[in-house]
Backbone as CSV, one residue per row, in Angstrom:
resi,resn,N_x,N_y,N_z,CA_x,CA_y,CA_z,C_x,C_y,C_z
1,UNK,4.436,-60.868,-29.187,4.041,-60.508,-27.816,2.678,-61.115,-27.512
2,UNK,2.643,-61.661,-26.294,1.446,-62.585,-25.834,0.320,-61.107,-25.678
3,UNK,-0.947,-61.681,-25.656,-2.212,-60.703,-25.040,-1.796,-60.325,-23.977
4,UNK,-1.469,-60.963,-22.764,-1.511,-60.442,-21.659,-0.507,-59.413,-21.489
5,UNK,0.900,-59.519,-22.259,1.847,-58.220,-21.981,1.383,-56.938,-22.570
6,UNK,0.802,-57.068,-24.093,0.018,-55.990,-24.153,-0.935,-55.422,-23.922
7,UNK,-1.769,-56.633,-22.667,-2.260,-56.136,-21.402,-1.998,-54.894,-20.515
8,UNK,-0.876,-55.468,-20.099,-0.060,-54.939,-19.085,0.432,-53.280,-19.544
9,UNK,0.985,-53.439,-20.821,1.852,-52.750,-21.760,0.644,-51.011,-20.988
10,UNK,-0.238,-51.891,-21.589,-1.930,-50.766,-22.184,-2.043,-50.085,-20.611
11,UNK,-2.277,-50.831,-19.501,-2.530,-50.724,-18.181,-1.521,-49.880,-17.512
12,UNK,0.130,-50.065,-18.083,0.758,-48.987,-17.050,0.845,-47.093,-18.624
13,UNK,0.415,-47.564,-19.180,0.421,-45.920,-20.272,-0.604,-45.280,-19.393
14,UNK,-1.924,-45.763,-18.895,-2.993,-45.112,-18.299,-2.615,-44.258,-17.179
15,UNK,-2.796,-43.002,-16.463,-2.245,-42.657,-15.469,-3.141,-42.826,-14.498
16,UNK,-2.852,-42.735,-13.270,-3.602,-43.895,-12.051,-4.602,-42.718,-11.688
17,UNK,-3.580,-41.532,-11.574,-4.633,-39.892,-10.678,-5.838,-39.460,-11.721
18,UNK,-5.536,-37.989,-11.738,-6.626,-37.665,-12.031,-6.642,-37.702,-13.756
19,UNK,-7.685,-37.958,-14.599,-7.423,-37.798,-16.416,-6.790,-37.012,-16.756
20,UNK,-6.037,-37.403,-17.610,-5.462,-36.132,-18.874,-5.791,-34.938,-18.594
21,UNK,-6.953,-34.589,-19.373,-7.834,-33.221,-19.315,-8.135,-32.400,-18.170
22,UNK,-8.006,-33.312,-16.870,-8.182,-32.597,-15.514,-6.580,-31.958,-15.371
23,UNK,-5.433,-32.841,-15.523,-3.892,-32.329,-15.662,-4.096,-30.800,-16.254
24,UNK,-4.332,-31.145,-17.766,-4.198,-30.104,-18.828,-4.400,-28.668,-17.785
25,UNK,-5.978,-28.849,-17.474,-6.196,-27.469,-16.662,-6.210,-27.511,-15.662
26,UNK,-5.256,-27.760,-14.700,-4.650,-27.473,-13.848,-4.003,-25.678,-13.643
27,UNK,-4.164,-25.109,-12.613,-3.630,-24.011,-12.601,-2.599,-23.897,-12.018
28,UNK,-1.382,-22.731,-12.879,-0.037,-22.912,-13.121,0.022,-21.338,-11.325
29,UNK,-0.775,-21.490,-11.082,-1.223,-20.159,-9.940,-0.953,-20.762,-8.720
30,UNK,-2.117,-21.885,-8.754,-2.814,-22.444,-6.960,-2.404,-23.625,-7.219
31,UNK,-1.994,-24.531,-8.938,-1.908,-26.092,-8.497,-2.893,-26.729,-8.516
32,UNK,-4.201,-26.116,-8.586,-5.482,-26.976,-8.207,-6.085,-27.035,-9.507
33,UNK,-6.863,-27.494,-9.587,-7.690,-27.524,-11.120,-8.715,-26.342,-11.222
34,UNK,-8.489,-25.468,-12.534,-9.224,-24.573,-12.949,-9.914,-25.195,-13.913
35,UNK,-10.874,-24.192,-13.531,-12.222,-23.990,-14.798,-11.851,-23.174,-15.577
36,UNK,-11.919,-23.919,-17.075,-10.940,-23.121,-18.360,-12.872,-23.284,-19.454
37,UNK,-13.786,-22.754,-18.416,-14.649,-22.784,-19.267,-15.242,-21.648,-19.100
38,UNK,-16.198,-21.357,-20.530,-16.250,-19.294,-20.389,-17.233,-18.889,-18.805
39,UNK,-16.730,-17.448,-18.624,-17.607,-16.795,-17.554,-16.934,-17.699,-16.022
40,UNK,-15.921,-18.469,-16.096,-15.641,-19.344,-14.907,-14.123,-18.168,-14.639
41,UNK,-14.397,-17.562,-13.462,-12.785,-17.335,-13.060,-11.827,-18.273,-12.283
42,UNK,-10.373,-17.549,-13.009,-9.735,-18.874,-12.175,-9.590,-18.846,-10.858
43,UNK,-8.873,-19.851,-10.891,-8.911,-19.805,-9.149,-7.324,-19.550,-8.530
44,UNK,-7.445,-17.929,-8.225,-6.386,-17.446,-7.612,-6.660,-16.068,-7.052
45,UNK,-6.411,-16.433,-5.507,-6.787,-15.297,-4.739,-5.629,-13.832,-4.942
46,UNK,-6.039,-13.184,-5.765,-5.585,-11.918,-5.631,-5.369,-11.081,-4.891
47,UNK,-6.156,-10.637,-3.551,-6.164,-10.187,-2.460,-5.015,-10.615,-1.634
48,UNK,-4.659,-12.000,-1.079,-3.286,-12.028,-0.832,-2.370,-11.948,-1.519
49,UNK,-2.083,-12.193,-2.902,-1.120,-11.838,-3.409,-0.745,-10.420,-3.084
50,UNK,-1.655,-9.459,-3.334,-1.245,-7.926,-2.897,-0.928,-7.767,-1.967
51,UNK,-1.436,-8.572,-0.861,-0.892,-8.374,0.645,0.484,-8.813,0.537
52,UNK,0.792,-9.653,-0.184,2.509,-10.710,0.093,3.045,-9.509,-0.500
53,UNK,2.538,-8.813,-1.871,3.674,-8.140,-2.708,3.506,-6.769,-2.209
54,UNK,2.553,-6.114,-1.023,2.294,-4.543,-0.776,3.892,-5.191,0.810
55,UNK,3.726,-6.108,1.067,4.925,-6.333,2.347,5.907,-6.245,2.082
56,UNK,6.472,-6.857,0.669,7.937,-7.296,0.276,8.088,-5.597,-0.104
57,UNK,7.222,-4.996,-1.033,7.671,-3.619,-1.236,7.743,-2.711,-0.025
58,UNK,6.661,-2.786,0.518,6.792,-1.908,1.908,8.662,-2.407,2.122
59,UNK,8.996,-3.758,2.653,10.448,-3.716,3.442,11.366,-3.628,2.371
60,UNK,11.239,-3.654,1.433,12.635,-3.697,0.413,12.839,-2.581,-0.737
61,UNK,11.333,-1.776,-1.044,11.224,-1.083,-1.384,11.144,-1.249,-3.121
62,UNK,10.438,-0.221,-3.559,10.382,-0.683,-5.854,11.595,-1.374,-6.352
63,UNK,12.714,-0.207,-6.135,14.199,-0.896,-6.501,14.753,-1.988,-6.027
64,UNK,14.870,-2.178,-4.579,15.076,-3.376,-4.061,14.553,-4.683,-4.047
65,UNK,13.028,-4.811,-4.980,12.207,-5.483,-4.817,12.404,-6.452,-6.481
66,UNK,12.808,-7.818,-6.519,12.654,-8.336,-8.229,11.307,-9.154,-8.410
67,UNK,11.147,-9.163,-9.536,10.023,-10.358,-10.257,10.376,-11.524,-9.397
68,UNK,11.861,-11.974,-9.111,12.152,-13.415,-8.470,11.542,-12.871,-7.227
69,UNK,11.945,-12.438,-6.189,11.512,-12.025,-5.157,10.004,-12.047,-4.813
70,UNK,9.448,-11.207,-6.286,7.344,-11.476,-5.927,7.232,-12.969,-6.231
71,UNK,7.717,-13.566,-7.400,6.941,-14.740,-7.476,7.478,-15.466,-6.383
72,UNK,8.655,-15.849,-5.625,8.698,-16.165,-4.609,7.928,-16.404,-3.039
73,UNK,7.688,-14.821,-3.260,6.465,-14.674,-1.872,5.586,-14.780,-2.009
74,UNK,4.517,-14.969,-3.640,3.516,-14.633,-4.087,2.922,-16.563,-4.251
75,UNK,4.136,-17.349,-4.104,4.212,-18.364,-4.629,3.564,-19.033,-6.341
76,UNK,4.454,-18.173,-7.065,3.850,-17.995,-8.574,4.835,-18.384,-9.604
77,UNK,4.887,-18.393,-10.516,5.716,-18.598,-11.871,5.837,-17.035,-12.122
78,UNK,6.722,-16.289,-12.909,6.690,-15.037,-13.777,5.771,-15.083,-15.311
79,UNK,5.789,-16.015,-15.664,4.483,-15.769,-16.942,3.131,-15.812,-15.672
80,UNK,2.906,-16.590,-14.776,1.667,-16.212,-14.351,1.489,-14.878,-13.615
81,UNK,2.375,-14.398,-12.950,2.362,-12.856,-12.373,2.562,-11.888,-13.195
82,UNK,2.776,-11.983,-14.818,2.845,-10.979,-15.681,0.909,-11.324,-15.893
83,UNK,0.277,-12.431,-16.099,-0.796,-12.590,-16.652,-2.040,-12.385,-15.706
84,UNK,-1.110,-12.110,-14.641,-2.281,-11.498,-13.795,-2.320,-10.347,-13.048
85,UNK,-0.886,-9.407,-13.275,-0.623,-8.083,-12.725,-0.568,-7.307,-13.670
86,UNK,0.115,-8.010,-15.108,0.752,-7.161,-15.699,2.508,-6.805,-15.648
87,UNK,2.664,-5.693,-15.344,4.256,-5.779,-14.979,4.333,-5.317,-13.521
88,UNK,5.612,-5.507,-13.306,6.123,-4.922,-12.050,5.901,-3.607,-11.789
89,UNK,5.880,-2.889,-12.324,5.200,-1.370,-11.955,3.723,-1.642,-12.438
90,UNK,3.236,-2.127,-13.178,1.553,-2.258,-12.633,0.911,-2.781,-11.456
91,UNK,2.237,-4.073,-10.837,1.801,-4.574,-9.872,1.576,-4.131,-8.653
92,UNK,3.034,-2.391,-8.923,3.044,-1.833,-8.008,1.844,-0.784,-7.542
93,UNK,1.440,-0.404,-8.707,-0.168,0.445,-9.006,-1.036,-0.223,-8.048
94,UNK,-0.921,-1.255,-8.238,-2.457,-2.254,-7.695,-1.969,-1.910,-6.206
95,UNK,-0.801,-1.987,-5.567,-0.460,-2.409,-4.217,-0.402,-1.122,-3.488
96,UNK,-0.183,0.422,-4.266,-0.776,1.408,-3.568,-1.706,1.453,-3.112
97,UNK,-2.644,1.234,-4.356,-4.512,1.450,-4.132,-4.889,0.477,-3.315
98,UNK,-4.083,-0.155,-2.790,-4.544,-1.784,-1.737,-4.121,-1.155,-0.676
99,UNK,-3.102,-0.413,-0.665,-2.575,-0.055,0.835,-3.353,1.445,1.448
100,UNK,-3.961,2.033,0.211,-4.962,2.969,0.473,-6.102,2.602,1.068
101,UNK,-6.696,1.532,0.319,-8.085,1.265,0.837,-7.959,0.399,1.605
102,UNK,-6.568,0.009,2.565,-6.633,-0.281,3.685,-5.740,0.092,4.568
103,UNK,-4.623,-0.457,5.030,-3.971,0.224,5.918,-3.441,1.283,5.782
104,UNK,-3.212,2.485,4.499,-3.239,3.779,4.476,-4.259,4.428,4.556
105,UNK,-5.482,3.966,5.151,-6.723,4.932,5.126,-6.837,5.965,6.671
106,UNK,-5.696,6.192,7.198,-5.625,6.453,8.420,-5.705,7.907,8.297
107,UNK,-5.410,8.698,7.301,-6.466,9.920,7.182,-8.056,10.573,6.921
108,UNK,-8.075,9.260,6.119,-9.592,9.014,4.916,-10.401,8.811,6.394
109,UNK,-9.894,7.895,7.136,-10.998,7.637,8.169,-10.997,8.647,9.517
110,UNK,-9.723,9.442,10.073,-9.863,10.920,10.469,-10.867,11.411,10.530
111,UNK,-10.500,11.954,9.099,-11.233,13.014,8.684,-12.970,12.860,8.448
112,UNK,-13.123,11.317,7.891,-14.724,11.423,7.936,-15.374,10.713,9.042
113,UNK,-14.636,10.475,10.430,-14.952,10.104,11.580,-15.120,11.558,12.451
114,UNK,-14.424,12.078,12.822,-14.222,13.298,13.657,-15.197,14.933,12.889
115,UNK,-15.708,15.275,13.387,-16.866,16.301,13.116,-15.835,17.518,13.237
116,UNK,-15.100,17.489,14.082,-14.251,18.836,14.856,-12.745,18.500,13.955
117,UNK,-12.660,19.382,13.064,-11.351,19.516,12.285,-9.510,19.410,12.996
118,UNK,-9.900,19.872,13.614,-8.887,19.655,14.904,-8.829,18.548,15.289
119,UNK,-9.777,17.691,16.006,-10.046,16.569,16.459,-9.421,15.371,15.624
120,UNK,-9.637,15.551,13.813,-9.565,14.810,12.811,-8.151,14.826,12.873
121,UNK,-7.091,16.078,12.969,-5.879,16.188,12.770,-5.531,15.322,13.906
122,UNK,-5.484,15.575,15.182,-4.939,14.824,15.923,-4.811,13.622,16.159
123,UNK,-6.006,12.617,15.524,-6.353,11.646,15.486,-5.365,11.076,14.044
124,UNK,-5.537,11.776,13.146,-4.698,10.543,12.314,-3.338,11.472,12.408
125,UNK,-2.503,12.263,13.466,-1.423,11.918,13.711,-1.108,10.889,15.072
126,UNK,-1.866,11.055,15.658,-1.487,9.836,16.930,-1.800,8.755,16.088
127,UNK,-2.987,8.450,15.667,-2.704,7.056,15.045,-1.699,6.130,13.531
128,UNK,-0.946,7.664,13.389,0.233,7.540,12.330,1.497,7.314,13.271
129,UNK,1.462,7.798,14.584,2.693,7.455,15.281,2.396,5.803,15.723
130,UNK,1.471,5.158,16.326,0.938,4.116,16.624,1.685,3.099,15.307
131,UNK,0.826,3.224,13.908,1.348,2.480,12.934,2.543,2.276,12.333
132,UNK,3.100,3.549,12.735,4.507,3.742,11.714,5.891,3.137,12.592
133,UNK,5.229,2.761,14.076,6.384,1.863,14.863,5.887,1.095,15.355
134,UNK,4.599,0.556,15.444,4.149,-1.279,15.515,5.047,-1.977,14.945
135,UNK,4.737,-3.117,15.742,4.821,-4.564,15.546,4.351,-5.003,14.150
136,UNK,2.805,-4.606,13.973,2.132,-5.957,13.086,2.417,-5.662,11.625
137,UNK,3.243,-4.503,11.265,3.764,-4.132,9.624,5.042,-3.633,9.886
138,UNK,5.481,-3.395,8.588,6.797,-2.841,8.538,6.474,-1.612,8.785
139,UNK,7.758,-0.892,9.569,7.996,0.518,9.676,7.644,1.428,8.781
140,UNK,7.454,2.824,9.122,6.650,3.884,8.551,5.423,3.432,7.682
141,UNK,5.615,4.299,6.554,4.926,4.541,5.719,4.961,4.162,4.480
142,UNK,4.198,3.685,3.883,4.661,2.769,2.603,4.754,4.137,1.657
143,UNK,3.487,4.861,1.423,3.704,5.997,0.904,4.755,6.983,0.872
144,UNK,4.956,7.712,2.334,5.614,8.768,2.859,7.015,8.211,2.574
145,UNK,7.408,6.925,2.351,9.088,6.955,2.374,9.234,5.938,0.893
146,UNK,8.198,5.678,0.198,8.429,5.255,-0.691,9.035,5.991,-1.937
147,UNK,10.167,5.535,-2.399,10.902,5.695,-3.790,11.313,7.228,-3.493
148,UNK,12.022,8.165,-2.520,12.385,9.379,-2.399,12.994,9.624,-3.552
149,UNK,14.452,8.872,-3.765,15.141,9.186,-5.145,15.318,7.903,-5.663
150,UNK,15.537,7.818,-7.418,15.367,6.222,-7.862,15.819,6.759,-9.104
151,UNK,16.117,5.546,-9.821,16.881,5.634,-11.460,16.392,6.258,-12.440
152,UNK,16.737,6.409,-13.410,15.820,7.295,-14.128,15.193,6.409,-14.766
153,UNK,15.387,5.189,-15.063,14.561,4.372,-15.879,13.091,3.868,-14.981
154,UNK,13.264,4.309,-13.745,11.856,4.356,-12.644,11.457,5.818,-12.353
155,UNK,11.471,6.208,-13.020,11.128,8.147,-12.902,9.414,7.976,-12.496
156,UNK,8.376,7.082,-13.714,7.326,7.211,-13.380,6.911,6.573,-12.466
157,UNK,7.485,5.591,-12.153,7.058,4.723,-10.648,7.121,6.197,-9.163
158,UNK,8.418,6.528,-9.711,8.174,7.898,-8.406,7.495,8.729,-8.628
159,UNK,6.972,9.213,-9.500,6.067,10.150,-9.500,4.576,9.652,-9.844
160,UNK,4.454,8.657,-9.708,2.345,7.739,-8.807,2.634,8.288,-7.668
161,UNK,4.098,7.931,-6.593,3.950,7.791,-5.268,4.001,8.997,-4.981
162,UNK,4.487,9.961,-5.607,4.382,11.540,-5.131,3.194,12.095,-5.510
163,UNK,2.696,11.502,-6.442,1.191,12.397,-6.731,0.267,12.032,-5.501
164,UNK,0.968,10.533,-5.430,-0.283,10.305,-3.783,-0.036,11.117,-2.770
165,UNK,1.028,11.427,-2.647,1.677,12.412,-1.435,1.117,13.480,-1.595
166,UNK,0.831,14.204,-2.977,0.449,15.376,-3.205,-1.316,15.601,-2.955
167,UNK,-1.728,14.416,-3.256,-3.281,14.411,-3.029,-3.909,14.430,-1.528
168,UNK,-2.687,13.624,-0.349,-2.794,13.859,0.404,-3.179,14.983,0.829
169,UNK,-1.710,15.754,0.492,-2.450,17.454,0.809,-3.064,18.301,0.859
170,UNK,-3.813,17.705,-0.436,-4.495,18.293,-0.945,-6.308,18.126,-0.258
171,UNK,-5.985,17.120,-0.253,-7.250,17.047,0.970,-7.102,17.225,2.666
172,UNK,-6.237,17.937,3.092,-6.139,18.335,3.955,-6.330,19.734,3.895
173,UNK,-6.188,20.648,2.473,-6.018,21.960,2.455,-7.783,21.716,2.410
174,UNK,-8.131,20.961,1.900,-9.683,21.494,1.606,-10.320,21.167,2.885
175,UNK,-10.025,20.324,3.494,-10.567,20.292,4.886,-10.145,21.428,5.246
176,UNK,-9.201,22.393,5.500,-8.898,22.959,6.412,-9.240,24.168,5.869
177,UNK,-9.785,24.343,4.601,-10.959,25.389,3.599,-12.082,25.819,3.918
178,UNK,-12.901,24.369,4.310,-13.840,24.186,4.930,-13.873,24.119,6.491
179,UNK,-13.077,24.608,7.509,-13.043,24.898,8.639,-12.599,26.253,8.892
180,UNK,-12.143,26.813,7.675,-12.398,28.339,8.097,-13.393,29.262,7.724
181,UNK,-14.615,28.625,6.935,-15.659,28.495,6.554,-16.804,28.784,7.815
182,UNK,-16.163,27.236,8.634,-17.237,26.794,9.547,-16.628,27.187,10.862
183,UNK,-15.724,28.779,10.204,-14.808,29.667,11.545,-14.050,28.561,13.089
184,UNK,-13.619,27.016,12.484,-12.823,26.392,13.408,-11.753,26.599,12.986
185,UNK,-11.396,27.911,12.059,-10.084,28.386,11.794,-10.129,29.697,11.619
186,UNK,-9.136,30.546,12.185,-9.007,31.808,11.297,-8.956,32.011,10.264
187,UNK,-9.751,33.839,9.766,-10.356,33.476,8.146,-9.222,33.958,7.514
188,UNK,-7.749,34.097,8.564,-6.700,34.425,7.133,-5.660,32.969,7.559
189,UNK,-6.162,31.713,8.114,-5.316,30.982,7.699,-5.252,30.490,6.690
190,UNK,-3.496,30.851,5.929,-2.974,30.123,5.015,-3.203,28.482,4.826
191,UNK,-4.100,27.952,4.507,-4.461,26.476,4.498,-3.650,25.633,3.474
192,UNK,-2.621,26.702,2.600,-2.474,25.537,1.286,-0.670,25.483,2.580
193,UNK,-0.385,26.052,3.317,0.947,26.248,4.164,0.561,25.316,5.285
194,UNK,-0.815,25.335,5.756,-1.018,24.609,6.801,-0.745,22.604,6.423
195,UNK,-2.029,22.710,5.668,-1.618,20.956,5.037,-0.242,21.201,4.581
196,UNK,0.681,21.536,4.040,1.872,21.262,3.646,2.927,20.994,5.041
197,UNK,2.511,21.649,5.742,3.110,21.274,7.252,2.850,20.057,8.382
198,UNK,1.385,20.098,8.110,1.390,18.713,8.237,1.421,17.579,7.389
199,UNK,1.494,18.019,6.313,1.944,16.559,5.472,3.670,16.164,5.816
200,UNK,4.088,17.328,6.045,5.126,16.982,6.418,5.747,16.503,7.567
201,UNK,5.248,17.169,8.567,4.938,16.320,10.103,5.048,14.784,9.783
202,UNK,4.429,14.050,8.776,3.736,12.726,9.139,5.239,12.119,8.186
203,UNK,5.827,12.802,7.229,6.947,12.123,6.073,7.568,12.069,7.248
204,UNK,8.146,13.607,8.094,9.178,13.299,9.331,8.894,12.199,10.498
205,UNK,7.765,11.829,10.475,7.083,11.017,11.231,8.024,9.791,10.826
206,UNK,6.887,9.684,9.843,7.358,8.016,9.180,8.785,7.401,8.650
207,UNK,9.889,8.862,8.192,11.073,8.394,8.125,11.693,8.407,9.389
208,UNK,11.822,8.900,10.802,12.198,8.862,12.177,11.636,7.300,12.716
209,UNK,10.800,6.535,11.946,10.182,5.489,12.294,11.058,4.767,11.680
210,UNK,11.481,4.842,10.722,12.372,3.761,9.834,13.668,3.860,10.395
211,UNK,13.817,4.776,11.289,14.765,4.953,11.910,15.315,4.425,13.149
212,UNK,14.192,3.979,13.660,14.091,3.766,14.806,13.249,4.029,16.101
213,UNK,12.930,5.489,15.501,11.873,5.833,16.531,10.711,5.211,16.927
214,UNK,10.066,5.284,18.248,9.274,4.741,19.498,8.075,5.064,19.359
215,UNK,6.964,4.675,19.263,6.038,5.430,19.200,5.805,6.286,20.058
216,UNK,5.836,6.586,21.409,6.311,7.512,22.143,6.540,8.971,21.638
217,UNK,8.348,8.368,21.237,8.716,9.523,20.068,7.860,10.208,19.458
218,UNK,7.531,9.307,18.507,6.461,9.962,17.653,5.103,10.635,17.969
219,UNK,4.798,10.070,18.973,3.834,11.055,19.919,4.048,12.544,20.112
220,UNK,5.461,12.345,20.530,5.915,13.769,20.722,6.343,14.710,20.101
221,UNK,6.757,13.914,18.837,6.536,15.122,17.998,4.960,15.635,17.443
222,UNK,4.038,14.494,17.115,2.816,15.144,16.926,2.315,15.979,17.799
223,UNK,2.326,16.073,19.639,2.407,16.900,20.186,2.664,18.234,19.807
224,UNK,3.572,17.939,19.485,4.510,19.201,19.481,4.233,20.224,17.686
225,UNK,3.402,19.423,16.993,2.812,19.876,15.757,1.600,20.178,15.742
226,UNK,1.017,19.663,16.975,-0.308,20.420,17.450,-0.334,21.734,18.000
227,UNK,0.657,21.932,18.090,1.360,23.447,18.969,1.038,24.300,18.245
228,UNK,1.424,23.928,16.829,1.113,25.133,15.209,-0.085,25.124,15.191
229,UNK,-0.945,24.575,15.483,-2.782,24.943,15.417,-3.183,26.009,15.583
230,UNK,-3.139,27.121,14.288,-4.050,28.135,14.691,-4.835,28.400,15.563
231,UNK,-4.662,29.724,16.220,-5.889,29.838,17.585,-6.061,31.323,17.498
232,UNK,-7.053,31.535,17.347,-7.540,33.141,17.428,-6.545,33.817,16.297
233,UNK,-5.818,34.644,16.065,-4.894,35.669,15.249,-3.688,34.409,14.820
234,UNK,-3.898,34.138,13.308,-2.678,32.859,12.757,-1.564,33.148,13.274
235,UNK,-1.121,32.073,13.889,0.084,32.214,14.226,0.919,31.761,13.110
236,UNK,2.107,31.936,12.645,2.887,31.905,11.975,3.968,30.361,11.887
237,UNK,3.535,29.503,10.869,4.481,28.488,10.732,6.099,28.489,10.799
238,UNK,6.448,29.465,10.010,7.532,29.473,9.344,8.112,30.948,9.526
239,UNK,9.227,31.314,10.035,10.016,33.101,10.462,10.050,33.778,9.440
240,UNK,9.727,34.913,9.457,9.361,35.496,7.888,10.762,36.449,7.538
């Protein structure tokens, strides 16, 4: 073989783009080149991923929802969404606490906006009828209608989402502890009966939303759950 073919030979082995070593670390996430050097994070926005994977669960729900399906929307591989969630029920962990500290904060912010306990209630039920039949997310409640009944091999996935349900209440009873305290309630209202009634108000809310219901609708029934508001001598939730 002449010099010049093993010229040539040498010239097309070289690759034209970027070196070897820039390939190597490339990220199997974004596609782009990571820094695989210490204290450097990679480069993959997490924050939307939770948003893509808190949507697909919101509409399809834990069970309905696969690994193909997240890495799909997430635009990912499954070794990289195990290496950066963990599993599918961890992923789902992360996407509560994402939908808490944001678009489920519609009590959290109620309650520490509004001074007048009353005021707080009404406010994050009108603005639970507002959300739970918009446009800009899926219907209801990611919480309130998430995983009602499910396999037994998802037992603990339903019971995160019910403990959230339960904590809900639970901070509604203590608000409503502290307003018979600060006498914006009668001092024999039952408060652990009261939050349980309206926690439930908002489940009937949010599954009548998945249903179909208007926000309108849903107006009217919160209306109509403002009606139970203690006033002077408790009035009675429930026929004894």
């Amino acid at each position: 073989m002449s010099n010049i073919s093993v010229t040539n030979v040498r010239k097309k082995s070289v690759s034209p783009g970027k070196p070897k070593a820039a390939l190597l670390n490339q990220s199997p996430i974004t596609n782009r080149q990571s820094h695989s050097g210490r204290g450097r994070p990679r480069e993959f926005d997490q924050e939307k991923a939770l948003d893509q994977a808190l949507e697909l669960f919101w509409r399809q729900g834990y069970e309905g929802t696969s690994i193909a399906d997240l890495c799909k929307v997430i635009g990912i591989t499954a070794p990289s969404l195990y290496a950066a969630f963990g599993s599918k029920e961890d992923l789902y962990r992360q996407v509560l606490e994402h939908y808490l500290a944001g678009l489920g904060r519609t009590l959290a912010d109620a309650l520490r906006a509004e001074a007048n306990t009353y005021a707080a209630v009404k406010r994050f039920l009108f603005e639970s009828a507002q959300k739970f039949a918009g446009r800009k997310t899926p219907r209801g409640c990611l919480i309130s209608c998430a995983i009602p009944t499910c396999a037994p091999e998802n037992r603990a996935v339903a019971d995160i989402v019910a403990a959230k349900r339960i904590t809900s209440v639970k901070i509604l009873r203590s608000r409503f502890q502290q307003a018979v305290k600060n006498d914006e309630l009668p001092r024999d209202t039952d408060t652990e009966q009261l939050a349980r009634f309206y926690g439930a108000v908002i489940q009937g809310m949010s599954i009548q939303a998945l249903d179909g219901a208007s926000v309108k609708a849903l107006r009217g029934i919160a209306e109509t759950a403002l009606m139970a508001w203690p006033r002077g001598t408790r009035r009675k939730l429930v026929p004894q």
